[in-house]
C-alpha positions in Angstrom: -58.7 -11.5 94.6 -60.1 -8.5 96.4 -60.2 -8.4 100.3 -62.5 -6.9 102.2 -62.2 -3.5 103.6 -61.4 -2.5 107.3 -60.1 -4.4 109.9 -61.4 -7.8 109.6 -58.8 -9.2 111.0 -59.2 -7.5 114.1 -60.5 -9.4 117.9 -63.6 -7.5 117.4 -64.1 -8.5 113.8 -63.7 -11.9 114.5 -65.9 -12.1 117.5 -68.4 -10.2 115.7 -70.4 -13.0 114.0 -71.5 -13.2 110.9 -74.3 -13.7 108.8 -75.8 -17.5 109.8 -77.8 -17.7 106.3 -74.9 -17.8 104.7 -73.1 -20.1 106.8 -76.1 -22.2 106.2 -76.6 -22.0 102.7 -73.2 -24.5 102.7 -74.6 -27.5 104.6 -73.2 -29.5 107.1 -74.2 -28.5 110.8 -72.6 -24.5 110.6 -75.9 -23.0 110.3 -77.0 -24.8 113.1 -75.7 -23.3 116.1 -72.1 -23.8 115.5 -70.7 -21.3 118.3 -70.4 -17.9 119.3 -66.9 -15.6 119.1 -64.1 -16.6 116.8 -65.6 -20.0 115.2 -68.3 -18.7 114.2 -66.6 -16.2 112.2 -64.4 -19.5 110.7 -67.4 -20.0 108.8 -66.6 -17.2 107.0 -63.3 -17.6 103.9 -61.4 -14.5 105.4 -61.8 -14.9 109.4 -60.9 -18.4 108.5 -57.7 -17.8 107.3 -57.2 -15.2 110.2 -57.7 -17.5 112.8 -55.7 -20.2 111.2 -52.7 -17.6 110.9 -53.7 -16.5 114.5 -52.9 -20.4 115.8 -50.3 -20.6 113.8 -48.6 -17.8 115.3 -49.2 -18.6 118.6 -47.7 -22.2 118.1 -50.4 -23.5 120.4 -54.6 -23.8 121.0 -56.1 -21.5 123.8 -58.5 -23.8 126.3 -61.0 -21.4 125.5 -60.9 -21.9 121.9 -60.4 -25.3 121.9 -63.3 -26.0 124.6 -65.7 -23.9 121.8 -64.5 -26.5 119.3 -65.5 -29.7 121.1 -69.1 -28.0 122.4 -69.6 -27.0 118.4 -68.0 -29.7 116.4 -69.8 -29.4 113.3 -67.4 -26.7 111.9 -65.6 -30.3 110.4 -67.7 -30.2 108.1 -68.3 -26.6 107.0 -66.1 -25.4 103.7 -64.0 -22.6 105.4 -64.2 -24.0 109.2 -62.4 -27.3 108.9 -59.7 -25.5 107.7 -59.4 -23.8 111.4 -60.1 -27.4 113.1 -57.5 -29.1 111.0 -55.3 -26.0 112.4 -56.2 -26.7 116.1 -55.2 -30.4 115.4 -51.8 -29.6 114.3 -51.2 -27.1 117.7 -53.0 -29.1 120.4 -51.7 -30.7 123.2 -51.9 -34.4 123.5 -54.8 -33.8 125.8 -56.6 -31.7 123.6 -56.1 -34.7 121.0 -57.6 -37.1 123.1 -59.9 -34.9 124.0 -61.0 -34.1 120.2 -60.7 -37.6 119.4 -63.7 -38.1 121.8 -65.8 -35.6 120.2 -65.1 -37.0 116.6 -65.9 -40.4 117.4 -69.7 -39.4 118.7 -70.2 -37.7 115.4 -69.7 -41.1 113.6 -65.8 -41.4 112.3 -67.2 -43.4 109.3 -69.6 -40.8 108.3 -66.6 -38.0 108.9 -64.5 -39.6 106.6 -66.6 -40.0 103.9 -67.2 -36.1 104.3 -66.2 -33.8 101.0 -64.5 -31.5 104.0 -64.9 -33.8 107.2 -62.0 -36.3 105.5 -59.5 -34.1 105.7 -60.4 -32.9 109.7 -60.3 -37.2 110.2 -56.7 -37.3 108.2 -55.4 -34.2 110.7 -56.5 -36.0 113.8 -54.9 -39.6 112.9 -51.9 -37.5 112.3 -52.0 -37.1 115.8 -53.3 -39.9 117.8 -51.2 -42.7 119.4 -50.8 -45.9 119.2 -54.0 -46.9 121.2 -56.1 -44.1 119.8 -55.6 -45.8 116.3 -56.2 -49.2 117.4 -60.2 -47.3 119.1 -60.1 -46.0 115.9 -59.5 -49.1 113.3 -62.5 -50.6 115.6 -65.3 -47.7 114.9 -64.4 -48.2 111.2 -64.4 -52.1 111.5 -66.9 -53.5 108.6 -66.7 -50.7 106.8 -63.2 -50.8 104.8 -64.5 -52.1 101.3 -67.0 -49.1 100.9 -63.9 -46.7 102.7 -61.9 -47.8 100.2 -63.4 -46.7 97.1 -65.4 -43.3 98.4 -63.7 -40.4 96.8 -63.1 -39.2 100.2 -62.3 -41.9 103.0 -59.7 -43.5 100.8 -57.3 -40.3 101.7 -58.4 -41.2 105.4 -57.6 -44.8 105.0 -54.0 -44.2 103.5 -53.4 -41.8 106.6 -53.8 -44.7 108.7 -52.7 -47.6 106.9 -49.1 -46.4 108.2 -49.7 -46.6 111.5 -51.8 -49.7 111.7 -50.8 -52.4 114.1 -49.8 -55.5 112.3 -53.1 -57.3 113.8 -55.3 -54.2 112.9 -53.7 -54.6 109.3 -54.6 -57.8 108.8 -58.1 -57.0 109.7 -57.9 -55.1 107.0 -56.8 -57.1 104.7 -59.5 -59.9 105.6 -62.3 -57.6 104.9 -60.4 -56.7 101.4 -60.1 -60.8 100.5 -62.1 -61.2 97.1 -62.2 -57.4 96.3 -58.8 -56.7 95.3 -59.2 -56.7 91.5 -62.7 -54.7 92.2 -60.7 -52.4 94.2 -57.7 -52.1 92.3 -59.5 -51.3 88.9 -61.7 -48.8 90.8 -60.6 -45.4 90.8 -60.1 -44.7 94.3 -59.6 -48.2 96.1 -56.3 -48.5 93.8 -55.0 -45.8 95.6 -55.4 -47.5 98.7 -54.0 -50.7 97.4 -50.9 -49.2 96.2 -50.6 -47.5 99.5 -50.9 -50.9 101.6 -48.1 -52.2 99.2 -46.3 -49.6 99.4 -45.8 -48.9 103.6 -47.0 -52.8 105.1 -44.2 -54.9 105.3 -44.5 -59.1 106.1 -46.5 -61.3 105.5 -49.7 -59.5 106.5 -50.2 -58.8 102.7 -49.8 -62.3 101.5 -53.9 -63.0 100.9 -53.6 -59.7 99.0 -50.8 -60.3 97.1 -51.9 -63.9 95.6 -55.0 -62.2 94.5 -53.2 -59.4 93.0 -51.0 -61.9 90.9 -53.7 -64.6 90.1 -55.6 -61.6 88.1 -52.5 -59.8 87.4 -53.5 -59.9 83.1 -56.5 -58.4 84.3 -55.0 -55.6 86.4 -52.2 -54.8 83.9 -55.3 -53.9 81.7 -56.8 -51.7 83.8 -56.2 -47.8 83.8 -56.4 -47.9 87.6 -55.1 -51.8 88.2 -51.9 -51.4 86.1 -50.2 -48.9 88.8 -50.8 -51.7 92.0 -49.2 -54.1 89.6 -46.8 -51.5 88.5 -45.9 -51.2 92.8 -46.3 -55.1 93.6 -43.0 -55.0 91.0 -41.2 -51.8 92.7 -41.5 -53.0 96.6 -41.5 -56.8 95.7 -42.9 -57.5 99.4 -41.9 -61.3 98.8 -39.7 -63.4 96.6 -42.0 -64.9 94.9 -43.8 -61.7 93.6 -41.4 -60.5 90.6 -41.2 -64.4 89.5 -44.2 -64.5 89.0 -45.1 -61.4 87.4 -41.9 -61.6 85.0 -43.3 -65.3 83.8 -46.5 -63.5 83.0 -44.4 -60.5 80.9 -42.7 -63.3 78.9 -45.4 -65.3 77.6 -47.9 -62.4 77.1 -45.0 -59.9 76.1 -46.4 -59.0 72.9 -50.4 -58.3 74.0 -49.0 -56.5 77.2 -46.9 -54.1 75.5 -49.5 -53.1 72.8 -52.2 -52.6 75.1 -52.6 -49.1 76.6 -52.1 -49.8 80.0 -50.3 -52.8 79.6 -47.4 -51.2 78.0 -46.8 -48.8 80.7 -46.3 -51.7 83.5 -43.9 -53.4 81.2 -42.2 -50.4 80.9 -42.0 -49.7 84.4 -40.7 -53.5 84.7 -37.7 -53.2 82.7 -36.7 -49.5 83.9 -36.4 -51.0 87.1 -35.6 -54.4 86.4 -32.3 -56.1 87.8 -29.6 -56.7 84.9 -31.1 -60.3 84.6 -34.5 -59.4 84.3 -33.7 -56.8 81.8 -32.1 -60.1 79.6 -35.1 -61.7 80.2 -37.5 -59.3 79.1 -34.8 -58.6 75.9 -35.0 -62.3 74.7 -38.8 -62.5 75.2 -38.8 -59.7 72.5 -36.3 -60.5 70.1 -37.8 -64.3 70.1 -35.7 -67.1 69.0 -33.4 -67.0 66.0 -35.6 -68.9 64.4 -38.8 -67.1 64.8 -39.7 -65.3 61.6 -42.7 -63.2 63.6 -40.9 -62.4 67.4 -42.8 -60.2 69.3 -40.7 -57.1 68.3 -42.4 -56.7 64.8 -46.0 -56.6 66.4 -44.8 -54.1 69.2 -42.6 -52.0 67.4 -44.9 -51.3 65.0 -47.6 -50.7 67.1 -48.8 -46.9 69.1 -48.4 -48.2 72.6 -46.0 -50.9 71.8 -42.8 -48.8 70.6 -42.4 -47.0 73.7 -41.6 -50.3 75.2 -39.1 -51.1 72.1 -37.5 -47.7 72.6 -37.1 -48.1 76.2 -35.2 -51.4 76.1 -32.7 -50.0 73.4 -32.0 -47.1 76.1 -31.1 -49.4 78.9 -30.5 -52.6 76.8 -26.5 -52.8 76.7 -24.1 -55.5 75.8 -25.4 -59.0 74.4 -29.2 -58.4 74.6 -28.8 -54.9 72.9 -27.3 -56.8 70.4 -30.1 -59.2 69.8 -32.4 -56.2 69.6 -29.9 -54.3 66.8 -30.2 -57.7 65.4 -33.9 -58.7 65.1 -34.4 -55.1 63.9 -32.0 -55.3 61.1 -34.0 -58.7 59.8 -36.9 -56.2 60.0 -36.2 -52.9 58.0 -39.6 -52.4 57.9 -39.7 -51.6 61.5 -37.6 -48.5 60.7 -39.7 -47.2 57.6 -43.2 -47.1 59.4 -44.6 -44.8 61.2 -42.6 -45.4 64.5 -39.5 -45.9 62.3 -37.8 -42.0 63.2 -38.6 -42.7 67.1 -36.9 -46.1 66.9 -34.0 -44.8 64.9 -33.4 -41.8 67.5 -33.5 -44.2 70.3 -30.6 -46.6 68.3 -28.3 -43.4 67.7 -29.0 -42.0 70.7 -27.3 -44.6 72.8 -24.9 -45.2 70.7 -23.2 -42.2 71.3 
């Protein structure tokens, strides 16, 4: 990367302007009349990154600088200037905060956070507001937490906040989520948020959320986006009840779940970090009975997705229920002469060393 000749970084440089066509030309409000002096240079890559090492030097936000901010605050939304207002966020006083937070909320926080560049201004400024600010601010984005959710953009915004949510803001949330979680959580974007509300809220303020997740869990498991909220429901079991439930649903659909795709990577997951019991559990469900002539080993091991699942419970498998694995695989030979046979094999002598 070339940089520009002369002084650019110099006060004069940066007050000097610079050309508003171009500013323009990037949408957003910059070529509008975003300022005079240093931000209207920020609309420019390289006074951009000279003011934001200028702030960040001076470990705190001029009132002259920061007053040109709030009279001009469509630099959020320009590609080089929210860089600079994300900058000022991180340096201002808490009366500069409030006092941002004031401006950002007449510009329409919804419409912000659904900004390609105005998200991450609206992430930078909850990462900064009190506890009353983000209560004001779970109301201007009341009604709007479905279609937050799965925007490419507000979801960030949305798991900035979720965090620092009052428990009776959360469950808001969560009411305006009711019937939309397997929507959401196969959607690209809106799993994201899901797996961040399971992952920080504690309580039972995710309980509506929860039962939904686990009614379709099948469903979910399926997914490529689903399969990681059920993947978390198992790692932060919120509530008792949620493993049980999910580990009935791995034993009687074992053998489809660990040969679909996605399926096979929540089982996975599952056992990894499955208690000693569970890990039994999930052994026996594979191995079958001694009786069973087809368990749900032969279809699994033999199968693309379904072997890593095999090999994984003959790496933590130990004791009786590696025993029962070694076993139901020796009354299958074929297992080891297909085409999964060598990765099966290395997993057996690999743990037995």
């Amino acid at each position: 990367m070339r940089w520009p000749a002369g002084e650019w970084w110099s006060a004069e440089a940066l007050s000097g302007g610079v050309d508003r066509g171009e500013a323009g030309s990037r949408g957003g409000d910059a070529g509008s009349g975003i300022g005079s002096g240093k931000l209207l240079a920020a609309t420019s890559q390289w006074h951009s990154r000279a003011l934001q090492a200028e702030i960040q030097n001076a470990g705190c936000v001029s009132g002259q600088l920061f007053q040109d901010f709030l009279a001009n605050p469509g630099l959020c939304d320009d590609i080089f200037g929210n860089y600079v207002v994300q900058k000022l966020l991180q340096y201002a006083n808490a009366l500069q905060i409030k006092q941002a937070f004031d401006a950002l909320k007449a510009r329409d926080l919804g419409r912000l956070s659904r900004h390609q560049f105005g998200c991450r201004v609206v992430q930078a400024l909850v990462d900064r507001l009190d506890k009353d600010d983000i209560v004001l601010f779970c109301a201007f984005v009341k009604g709007q937490i479905p279609e937050l959710t799965a925007h490419p953009s507000a979801n960030h915004v949305l798991q900035r906040l979720l965090p620092k949510m009052p428990q009776l803001q959360l469950q808001a949330v969560v009411t305006e989520l009711r019937g939309k979680v397997v929507e959401l959580g196969c959607d690209l974007h809106g799993c994201r948020v899901l797996q961040r509300m399971v992952e920080t809220c504690k309580g039972d303020v995710l309980s509506p959320m929860l039962d939904e997740v686990l009614e379709n869990a099948e469903e979910l498991c399926e997914s490529q986006n689903g399969n990681f909220v059920v993947q978390f429901v198992w790692l932060f079991e919120r509530r008792r009840k949620d493993r049980a439930c999910l580990m009935s649903l791995f034993e009687s659909r074992l053998a489809h779940l660990s040969c679909n795709k996605y399926g096979s990577n929540v089982v996975e997951r599952a056992f990894t970090f499955g208690s000693g019991v569970e890990q039994e559990r999930f052994v026996r469900a594979m191995v079958g009975s001694p009786a069973d002539l087809d368990p749900p080993l032969v279809a699994a091991a033999s199968h693309a997705y379904g072997n890593f699942v095999v090999r994984r419970m003959l790496e933590f498998s130990t004791g009786v229920a590696r025993r029962a694995l070694l076993h139901q695989m020796g009354r299958h030979p074929s297992l080891l002469a297909g085409p999964y046979g060598r990765f099966l094999l290395a997993a057996i002598e690999g743990t037995s060393k």
